[in-house]
C-alpha positions as CSV (number, residue, x, y, z in Angstrom):
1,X,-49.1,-74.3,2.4
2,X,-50.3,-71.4,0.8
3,X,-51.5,-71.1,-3.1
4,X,-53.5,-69.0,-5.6
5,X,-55.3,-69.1,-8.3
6,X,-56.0,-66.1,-10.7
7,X,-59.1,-65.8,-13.8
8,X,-60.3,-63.2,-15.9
9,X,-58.9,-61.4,-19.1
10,X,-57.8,-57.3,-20.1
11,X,-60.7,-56.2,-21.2
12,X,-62.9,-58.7,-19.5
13,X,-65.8,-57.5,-16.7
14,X,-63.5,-58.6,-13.7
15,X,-60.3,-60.3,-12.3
16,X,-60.5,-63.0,-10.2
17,X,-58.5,-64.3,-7.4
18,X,-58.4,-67.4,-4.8
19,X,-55.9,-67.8,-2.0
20,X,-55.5,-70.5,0.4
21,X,-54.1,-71.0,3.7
22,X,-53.7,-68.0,4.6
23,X,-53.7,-68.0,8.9
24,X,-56.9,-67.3,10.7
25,X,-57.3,-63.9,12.8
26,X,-55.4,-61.5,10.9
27,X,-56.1,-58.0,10.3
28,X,-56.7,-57.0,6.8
29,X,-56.7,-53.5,6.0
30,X,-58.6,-53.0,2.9
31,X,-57.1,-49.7,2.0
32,X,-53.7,-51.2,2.3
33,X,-54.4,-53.6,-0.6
34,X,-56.1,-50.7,-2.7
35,X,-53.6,-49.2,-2.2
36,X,-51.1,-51.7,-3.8
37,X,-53.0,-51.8,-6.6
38,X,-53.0,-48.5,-7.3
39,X,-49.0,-48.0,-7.1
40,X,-48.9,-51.3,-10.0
41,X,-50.7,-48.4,-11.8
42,X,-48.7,-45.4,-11.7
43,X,-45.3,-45.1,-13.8
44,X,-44.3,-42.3,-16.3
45,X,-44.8,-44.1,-19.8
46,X,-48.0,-45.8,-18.9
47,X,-51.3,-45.8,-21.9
48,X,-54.1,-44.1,-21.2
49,X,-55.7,-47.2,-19.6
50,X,-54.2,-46.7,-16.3
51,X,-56.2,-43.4,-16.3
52,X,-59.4,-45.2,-17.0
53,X,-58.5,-47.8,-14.2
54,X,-59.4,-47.5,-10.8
55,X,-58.4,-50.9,-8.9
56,X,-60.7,-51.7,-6.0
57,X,-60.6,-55.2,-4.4
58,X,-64.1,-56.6,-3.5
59,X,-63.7,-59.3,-1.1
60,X,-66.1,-62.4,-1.7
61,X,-65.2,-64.7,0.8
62,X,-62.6,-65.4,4.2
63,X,-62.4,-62.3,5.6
64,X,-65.3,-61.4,8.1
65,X,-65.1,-58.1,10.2
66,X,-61.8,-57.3,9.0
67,X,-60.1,-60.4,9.7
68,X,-59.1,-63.6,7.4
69,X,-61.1,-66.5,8.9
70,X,-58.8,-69.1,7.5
71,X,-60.9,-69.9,5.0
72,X,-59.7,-69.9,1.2
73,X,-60.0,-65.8,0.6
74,X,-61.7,-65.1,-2.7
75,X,-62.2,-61.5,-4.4
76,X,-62.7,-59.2,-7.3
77,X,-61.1,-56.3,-9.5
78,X,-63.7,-54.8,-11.7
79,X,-62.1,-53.9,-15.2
80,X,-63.5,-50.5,-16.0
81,X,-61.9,-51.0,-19.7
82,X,-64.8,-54.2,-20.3
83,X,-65.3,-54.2,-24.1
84,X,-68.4,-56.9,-24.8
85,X,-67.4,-56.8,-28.1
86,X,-63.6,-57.0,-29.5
87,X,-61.9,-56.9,-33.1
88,X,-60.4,-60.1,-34.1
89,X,-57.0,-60.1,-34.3
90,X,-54.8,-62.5,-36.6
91,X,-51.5,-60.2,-37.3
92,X,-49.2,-61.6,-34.0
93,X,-47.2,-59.5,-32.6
94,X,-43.5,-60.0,-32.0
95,X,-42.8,-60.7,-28.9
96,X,-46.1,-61.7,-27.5
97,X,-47.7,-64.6,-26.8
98,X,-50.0,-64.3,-29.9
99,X,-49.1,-66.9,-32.3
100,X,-47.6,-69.8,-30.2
101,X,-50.8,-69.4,-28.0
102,X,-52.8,-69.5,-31.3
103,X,-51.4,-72.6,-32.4
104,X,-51.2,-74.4,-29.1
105,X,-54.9,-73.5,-28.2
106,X,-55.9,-73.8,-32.1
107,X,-57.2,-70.3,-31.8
108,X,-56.0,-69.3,-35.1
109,X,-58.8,-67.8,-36.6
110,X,-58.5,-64.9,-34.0
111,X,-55.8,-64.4,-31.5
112,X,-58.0,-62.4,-29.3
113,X,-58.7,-65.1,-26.4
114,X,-54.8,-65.5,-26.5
115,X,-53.9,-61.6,-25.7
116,X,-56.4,-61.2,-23.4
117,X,-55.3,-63.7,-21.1
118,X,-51.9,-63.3,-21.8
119,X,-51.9,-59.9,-20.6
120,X,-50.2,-58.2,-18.1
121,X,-53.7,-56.7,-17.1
122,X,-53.7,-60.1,-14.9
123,X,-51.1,-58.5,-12.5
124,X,-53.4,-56.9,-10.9
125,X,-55.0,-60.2,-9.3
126,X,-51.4,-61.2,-8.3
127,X,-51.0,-58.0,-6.3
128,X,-54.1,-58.5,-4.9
129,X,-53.3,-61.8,-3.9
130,X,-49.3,-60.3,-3.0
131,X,-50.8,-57.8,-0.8
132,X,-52.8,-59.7,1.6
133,X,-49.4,-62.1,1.9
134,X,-47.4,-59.0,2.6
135,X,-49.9,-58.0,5.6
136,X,-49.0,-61.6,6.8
137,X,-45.2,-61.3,6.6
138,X,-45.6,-57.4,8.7
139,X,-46.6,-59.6,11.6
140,X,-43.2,-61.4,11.9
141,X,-41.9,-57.8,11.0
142,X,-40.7,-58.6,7.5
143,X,-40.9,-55.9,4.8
144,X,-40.2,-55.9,1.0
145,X,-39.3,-52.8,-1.1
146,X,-37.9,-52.0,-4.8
147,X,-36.8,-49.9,-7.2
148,X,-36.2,-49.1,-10.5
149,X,-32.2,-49.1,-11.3
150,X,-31.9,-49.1,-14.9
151,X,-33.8,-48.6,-18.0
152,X,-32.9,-48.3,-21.4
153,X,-29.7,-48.5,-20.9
154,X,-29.4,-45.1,-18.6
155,X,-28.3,-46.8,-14.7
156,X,-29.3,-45.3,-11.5
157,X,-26.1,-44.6,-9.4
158,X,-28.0,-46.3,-6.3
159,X,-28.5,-49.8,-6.4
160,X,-27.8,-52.0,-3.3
161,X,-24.5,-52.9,-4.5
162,X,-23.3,-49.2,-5.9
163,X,-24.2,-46.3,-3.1
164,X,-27.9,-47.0,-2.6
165,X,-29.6,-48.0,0.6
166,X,-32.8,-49.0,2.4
167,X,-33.3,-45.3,3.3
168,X,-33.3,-44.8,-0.6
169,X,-35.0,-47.6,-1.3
170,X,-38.0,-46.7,0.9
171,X,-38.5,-43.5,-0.8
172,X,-39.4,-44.4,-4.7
173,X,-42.5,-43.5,-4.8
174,X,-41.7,-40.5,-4.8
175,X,-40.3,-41.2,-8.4
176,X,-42.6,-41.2,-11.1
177,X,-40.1,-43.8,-12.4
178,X,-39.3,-45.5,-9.0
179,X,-35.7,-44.3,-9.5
180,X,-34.1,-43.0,-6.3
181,X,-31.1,-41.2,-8.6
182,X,-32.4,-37.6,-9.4
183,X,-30.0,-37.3,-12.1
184,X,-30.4,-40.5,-13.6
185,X,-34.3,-40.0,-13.2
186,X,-34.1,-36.5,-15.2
187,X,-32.3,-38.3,-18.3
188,X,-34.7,-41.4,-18.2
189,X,-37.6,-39.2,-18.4
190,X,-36.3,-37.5,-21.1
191,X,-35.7,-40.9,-23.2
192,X,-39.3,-42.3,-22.4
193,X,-40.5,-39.0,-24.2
194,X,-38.2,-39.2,-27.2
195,X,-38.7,-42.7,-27.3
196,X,-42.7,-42.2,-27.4
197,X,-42.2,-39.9,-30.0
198,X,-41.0,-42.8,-31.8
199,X,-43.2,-45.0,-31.7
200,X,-41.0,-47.2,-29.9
201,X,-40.8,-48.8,-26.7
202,X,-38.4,-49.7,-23.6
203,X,-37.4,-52.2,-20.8
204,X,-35.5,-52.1,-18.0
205,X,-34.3,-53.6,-14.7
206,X,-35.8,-53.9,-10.9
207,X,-34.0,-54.6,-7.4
208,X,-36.0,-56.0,-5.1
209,X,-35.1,-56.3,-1.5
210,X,-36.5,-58.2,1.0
211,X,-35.5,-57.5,5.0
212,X,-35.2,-59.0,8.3
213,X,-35.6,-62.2,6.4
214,X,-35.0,-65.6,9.2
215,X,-32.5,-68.4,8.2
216,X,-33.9,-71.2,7.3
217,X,-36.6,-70.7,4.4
218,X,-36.1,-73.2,1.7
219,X,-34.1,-76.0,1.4
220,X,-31.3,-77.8,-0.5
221,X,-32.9,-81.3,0.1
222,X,-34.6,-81.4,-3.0
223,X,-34.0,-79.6,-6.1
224,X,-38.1,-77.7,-6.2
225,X,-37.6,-76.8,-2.4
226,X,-34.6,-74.6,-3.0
227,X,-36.0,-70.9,-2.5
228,X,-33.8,-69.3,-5.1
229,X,-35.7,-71.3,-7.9
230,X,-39.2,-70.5,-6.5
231,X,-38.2,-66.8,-6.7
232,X,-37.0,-66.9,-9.8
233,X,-40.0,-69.1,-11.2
234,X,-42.6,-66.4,-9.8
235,X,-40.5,-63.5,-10.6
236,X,-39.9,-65.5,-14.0
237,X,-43.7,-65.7,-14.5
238,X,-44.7,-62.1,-14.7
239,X,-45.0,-60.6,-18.3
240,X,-41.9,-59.5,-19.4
241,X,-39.1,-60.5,-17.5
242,X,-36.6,-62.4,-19.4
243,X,-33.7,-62.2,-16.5
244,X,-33.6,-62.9,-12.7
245,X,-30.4,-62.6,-10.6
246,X,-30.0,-63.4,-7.3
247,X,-27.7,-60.8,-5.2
248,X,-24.7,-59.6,-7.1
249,X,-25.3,-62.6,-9.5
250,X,-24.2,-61.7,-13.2
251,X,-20.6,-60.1,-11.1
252,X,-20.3,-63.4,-9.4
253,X,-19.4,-64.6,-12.8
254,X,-16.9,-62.5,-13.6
255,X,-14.7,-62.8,-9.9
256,X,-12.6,-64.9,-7.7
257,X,-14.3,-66.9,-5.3
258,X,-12.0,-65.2,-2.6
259,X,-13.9,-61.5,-4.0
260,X,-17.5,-63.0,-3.9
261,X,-18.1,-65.3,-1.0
262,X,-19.4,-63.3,2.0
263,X,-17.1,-64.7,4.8
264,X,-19.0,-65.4,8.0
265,X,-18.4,-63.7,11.2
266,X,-20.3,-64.0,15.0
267,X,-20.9,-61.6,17.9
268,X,-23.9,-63.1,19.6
269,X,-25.1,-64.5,16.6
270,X,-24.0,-65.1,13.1
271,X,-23.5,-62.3,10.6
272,X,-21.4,-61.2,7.2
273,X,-20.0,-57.9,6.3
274,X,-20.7,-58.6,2.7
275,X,-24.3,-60.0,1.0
276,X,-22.8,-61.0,-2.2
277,X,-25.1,-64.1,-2.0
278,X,-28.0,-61.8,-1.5
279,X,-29.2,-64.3,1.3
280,X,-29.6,-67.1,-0.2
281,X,-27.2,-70.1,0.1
282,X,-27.6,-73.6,-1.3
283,X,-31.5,-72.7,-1.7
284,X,-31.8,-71.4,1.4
285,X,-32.3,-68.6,3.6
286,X,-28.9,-67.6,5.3
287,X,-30.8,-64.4,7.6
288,X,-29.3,-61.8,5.1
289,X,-31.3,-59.1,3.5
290,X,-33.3,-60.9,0.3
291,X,-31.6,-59.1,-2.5
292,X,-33.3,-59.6,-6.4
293,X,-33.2,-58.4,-9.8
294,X,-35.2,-58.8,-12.9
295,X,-35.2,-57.6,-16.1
296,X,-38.3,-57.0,-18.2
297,X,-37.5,-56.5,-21.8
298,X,-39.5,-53.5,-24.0
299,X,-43.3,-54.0,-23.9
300,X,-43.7,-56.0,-27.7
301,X,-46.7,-53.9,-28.6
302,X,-45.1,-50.7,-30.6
303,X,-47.2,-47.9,-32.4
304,X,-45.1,-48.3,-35.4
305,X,-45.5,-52.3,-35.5
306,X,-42.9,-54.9,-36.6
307,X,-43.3,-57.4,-39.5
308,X,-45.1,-59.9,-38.9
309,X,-47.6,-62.7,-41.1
310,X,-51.6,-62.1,-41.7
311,X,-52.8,-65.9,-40.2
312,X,-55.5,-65.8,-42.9
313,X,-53.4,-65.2,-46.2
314,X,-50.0,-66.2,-44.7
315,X,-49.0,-63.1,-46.8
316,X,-46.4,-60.5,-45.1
317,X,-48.0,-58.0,-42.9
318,X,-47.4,-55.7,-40.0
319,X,-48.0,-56.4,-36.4
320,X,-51.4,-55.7,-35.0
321,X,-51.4,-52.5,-32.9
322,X,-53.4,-52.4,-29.3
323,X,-53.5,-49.6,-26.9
324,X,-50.1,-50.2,-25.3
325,X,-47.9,-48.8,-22.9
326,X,-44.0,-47.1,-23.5
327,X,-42.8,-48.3,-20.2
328,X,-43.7,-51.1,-17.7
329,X,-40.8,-51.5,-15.8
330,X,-42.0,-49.0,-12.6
331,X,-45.1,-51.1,-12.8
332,X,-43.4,-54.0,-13.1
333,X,-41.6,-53.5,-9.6
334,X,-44.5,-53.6,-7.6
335,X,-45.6,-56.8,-9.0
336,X,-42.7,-58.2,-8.4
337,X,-42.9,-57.3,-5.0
338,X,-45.9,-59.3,-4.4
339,X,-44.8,-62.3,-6.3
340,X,-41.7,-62.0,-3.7
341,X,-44.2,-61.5,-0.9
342,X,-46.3,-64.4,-1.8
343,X,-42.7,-67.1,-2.1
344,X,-42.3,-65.6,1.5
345,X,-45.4,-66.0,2.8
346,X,-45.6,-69.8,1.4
347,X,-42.3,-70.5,3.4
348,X,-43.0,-68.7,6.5
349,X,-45.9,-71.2,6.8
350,X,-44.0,-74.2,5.5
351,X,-41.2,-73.6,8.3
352,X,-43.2,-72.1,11.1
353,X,-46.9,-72.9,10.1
354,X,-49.9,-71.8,12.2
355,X,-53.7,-72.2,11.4
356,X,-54.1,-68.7,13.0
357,X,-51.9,-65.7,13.2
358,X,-51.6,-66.2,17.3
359,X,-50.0,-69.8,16.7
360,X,-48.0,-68.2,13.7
361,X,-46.5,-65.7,15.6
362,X,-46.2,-68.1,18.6
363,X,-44.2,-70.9,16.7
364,X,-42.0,-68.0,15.0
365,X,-41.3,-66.3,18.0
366,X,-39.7,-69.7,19.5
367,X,-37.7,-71.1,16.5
368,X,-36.0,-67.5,15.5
């Protein structure tokens, strides 16, 4: 079983991150990982942060010479934005955590300890984390990738289920958006500036897809085994996201069962013309490409702040304003990549298990 464990705050002097059971004997490229980290920071419509940020993971413990030992892996990402010293804040802002946290934690005389953890600056742990899983699942040859395909309401013309393919797919980056439709790209850009201009801020949706993916991971047995309710939980979890769908899932609603079903066919071994499902059935795993999307709404910090109430006089106020960002949705992507990574990586070694990467491969190389 594999788990982590993330600490730390945003402007905090580090970010911490535990993982266990991870399989002994395999390669870890540290520039691989750093490198992860830095795509979370990149994005058109990022603060001025991300240019002050330099991500660098400093490995304390379970890799030695290059190579996880099996041992719980624990490591560091300096924050290069520490403040020792921080205003209080007690104007919540809509849409953040600020006042529930306040009054669950009873931390209303300043929201500040409820912000800070309640960041998305914590991300960059889970990639960390996300990235060492992904190294595992490249030794059973499985690779995730994403893009951006919609934000603000402006669509790119290439998602998995209009035009777009893993040849696409493979090349954001090269977006400063992650949007693989030029023309769609050229018209976002031009929102994010108007809508800086404003003041304002905006959300948008991911596809993730995840490929060469074995049947079998998950399970319908019991309700918290089922793998399409660990990825949404995880992809659930990250700052933002108020919608997950599962392969074409919102059009699912709207068809006949005879439209959306992906009928099965077999020529040496099983297969569908279709991945409506996005390969997932009845919680598990039906050898299909892993197809997800999220939505993150628009970031809740804005330059020209919402009502809100001063804690201390309970008298109408506006919204506390922090150094925020116009767009997270690019960023976004990538940490949902590694929160898809690490649900893989848990049921890789729930099915196939392995305390090293030799008996891993061994043990997935005779059930597949």
């Amino acid at each position: 079983m594999i788990r982590f464990l993330t600490a730390g705050e945003s402007h905090g002097k580090e970010l911490v991150g535990i993982l266990e059971g991870i399989p002994a004997n395999m390669d870890i490229d540290l520039d691989f990982i750093n490198n992860e980290l830095k795509r979370r920071q990149k994005g058109y419509g990022r603060s001025e942060r991300m240019s002050m940020e330099k991500d660098d993971m400093v490995i304390l413990s379970g890799i030695n010479k290059g190579k996880t030992t099996g041992n719980p892996i624990s490591f560091k990402i300096k924050n290069r934005g520490y403040l020792e010293v921080l205003g209080k804040i007690n104007r919540p802002r809509p849409g953040h955590g600020d006042l529930s946290g306040a009054i669950k934690y009873n931390q209303k005389d300043d929201v500040r300890n409820v912000l800070e953890r309640a960041s998305a600056r914590e991300t960059a742990a889970r990639v960390g984390v996300g990235s060492i899983c992904k190294v595992l699942l490249k030794n059973l040859d499985i690779e995730i990738y994403s893009h951006v395909i919609q934000i603000g309401g402006i669509e790119s013309s290439k998602s998995i289920y209009n035009k777009g393919n893993i040849e696409d797919i493979k090349n954001a980056d090269h977006s400063i958006i992650r949007v693989v439709d030029s023309i769609a790209e050229e018209k976002i850009i031009k929102k994010i500036r108007k809508t800086k201009e404003k003041g304002d801020t905006l959300g948008g949706t991911i596809e993730l897809i995840g490929v060469n993916i074995p049947v079998g991971l998950g399970s319908y047995v019991s309700w918290d085994r089922r793998l399409d309710g660990k990825i949404g939980q995880s992809m659930m979890s990250i700052p933002g996201i108020k919608a997950v769908e599962i392969g074409n899932g919102l059009e699912s609603g709207k068809s006949y069962g005879s439209e959306i079903h992906d009928e099965i066919f077999y020529e040496k071994n099983y297969f569908r013309k279709t991945n409506n499902a996005g390969g997932i059935e009845a919680g598990v795993s039906n050898g299909e490409d892993i197809i997800v999307r999220c939505t993150m709404k628009p970031i809740p910090t804005l330059k020209k702040p919402l009502k809100s109430i001063d804690m201390n006089t309970k008298k109408t106020s506006l919204a506390q304003v922090e150094r925020s960002d116009v767009l997270a949705v690019p960023s976004a992507s990538i940490v949902a990549e590694n929160m898809l990574a690490y649900i893989l990586a848990e049921e890789i070694m729930l099915k196939f298990g392995g305390d090293s990467i030799e008996e891993l491969k061994k043990n997935y190389k005779l059930s597949i």
